[in-house]
Backbone bond lengths (Angstrom), bond angles and torsions (degrees), N, CA, C in turn:
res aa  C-N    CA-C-N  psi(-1)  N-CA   C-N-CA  omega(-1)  CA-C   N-CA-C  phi
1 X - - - 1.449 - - 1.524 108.52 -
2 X 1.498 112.18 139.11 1.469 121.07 -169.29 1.798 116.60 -103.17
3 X 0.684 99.44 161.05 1.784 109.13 -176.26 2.113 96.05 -46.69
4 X 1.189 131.10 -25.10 1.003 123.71 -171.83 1.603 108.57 -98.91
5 X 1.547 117.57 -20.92 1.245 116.63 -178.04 1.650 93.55 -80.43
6 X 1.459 133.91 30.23 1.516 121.69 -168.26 1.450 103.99 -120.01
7 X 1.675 115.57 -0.78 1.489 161.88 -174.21 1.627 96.79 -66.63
8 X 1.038 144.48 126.16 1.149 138.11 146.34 1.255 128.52 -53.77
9 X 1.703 134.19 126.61 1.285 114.82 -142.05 1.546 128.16 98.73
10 X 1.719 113.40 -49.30 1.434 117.80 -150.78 1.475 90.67 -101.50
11 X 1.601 120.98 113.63 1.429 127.79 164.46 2.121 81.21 -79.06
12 X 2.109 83.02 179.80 1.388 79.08 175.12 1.554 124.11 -90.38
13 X 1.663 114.63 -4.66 1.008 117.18 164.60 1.404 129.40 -60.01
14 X 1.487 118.10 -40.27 1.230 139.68 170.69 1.640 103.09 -64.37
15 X 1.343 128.52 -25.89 1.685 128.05 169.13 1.730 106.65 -90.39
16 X 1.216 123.08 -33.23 1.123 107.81 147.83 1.586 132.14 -33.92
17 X 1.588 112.25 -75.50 1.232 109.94 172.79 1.329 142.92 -56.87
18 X 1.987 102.07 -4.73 1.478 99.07 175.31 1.143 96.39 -88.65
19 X 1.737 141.89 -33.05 1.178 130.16 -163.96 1.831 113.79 -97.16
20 X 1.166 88.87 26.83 1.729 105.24 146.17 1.146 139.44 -94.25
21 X 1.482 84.01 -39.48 1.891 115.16 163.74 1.389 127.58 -60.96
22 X 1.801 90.67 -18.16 1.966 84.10 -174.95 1.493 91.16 110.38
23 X 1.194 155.57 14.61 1.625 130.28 -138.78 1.841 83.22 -162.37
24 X 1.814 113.45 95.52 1.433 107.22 -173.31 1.241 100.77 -121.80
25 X 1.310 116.52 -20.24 1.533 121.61 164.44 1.386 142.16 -103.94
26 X 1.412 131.99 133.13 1.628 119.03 168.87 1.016 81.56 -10.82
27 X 1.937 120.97 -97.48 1.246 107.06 -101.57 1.930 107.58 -79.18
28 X 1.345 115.61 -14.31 1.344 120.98 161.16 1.456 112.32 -46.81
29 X 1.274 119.86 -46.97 1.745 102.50 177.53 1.325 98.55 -77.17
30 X 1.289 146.31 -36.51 1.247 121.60 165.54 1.371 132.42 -55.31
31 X 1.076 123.63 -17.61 1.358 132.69 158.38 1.497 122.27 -71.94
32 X 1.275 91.27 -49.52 2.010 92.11 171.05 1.359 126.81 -63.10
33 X 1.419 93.59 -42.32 1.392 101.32 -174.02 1.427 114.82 99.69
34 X 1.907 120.61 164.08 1.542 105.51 -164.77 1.592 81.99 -93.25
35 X 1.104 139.61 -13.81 1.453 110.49 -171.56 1.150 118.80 -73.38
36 X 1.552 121.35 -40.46 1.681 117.41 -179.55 1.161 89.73 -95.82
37 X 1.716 152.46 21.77 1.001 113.38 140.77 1.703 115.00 -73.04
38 X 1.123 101.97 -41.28 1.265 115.11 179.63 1.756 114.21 -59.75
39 X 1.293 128.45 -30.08 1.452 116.50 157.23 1.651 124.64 -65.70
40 X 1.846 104.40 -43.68 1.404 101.63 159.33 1.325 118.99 -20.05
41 X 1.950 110.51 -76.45 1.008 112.32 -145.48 1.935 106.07 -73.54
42 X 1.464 116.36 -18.51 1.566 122.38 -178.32 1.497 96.55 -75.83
43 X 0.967 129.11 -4.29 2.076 116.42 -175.64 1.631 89.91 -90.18
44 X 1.387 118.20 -39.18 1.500 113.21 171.41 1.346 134.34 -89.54
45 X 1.936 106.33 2.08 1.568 116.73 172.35 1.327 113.71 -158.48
46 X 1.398 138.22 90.82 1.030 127.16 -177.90 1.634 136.07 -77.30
47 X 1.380 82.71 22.13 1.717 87.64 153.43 1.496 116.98 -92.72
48 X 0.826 123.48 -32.97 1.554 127.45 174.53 1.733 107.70 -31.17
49 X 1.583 87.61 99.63 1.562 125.51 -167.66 1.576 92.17 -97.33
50 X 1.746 95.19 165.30 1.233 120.22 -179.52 1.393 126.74 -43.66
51 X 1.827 107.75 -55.24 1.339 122.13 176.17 1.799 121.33 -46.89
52 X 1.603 95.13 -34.64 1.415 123.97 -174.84 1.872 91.22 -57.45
53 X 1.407 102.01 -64.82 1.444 96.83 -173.06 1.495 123.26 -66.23
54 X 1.381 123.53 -4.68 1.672 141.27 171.15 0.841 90.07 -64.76
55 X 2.026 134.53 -73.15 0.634 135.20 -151.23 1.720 124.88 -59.12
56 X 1.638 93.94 -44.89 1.625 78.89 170.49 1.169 129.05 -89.18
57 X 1.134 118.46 -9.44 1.852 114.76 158.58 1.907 111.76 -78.22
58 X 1.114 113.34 21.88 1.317 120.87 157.17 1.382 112.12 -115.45
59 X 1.497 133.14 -39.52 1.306 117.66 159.09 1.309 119.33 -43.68
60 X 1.720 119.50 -53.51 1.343 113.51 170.94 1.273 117.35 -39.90
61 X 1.611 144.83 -60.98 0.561 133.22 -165.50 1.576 127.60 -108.76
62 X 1.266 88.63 44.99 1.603 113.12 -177.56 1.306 142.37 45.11
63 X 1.728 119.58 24.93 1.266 135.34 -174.38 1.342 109.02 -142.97
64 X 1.217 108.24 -178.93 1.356 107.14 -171.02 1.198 124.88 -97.76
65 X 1.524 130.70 132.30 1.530 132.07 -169.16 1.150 105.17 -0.38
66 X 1.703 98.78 -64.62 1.581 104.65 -153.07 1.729 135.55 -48.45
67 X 1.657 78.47 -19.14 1.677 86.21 -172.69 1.637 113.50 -104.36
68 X 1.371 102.92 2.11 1.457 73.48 166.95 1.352 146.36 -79.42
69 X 1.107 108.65 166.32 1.426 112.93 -171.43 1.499 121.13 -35.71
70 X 1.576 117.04 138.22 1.568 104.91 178.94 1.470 117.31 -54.84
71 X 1.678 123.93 -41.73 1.323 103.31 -175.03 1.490 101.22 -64.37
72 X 1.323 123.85 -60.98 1.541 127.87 -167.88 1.386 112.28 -5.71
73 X 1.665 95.15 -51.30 2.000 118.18 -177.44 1.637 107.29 -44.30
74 X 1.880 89.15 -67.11 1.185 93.14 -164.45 1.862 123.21 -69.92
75 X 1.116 112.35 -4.49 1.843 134.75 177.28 1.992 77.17 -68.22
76 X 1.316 100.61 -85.06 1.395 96.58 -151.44 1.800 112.36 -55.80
77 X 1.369 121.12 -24.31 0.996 104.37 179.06 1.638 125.43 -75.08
78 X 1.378 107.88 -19.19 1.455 120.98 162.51 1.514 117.11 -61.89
79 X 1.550 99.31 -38.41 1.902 94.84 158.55 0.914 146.79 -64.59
80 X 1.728 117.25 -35.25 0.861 129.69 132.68 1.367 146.65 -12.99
81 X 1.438 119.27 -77.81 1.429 123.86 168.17 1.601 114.20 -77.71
82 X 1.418 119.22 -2.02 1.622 116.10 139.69 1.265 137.70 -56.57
83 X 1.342 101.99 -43.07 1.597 110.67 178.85 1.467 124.23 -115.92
84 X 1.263 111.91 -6.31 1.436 110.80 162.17 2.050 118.53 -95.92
85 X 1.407 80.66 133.27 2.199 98.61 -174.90 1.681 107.75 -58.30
86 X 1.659 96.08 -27.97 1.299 84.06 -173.85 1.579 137.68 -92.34
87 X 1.736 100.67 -7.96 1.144 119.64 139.04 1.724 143.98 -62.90
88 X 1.583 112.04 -6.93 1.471 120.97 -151.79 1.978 84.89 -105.60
C-alpha cells in the first residue's frame, strides 16, 4: 500500500489507477482535482462508476464518501451522467 492508498477512500486498487493516470501524490490529486482524476482514470477503465468519483473527491477532502455534502453529491453526480457513454 502506497502513500495515496493512506487517503480516505483510496483502496490500493483505486491508487493503482491514479498512478496510471499520472496522479502519485496527495497533493497531485489535489491539484487535479476528483473530476479529471476521475476521467483520467475512465479513458483507462470504463467502469469507473459514480461512487468511484465520491470517492475521490472525498479523499480530497479527507472523509469518507459517505459524508459528503448533499450538494457535493449532487455536483458530481451531474458530472457524472455528463461524461460518462454509458449513462447518455
Amino acid at each position: 500500500m502506497g502513500i495515496l492508498a493512506e487517503l480516505p477512500n483510496i483502496g490500493v486498487e483505486l491508487e493503482k489507477q491514479l498512478i496510471a493516470a499520472g496522479i502519485t501524490t496527495e497533493e497531485e490529486l489535489r491539484s487535479v482535482g476528483s473530476r479529471e482524476a476521475w476521467i483520467r482514470i475512465l479513458l483507462r477503465d470504463p467502469s469507473a462508476c459514480y461512487m468511484r468519483l465520491c470517492a475521490l473527491e472525498g479523499a480530497i477532502q479527507g472523509i469518507r464518501r459517505h459524508n459528503l455534502e448533499c450538494g457535493t453529491k449532487e455536483a458530481l453526480k451531474e458530472f457524472y451522467h455528463k461524461h460518462n457513454a454509458k449513462t447518455k
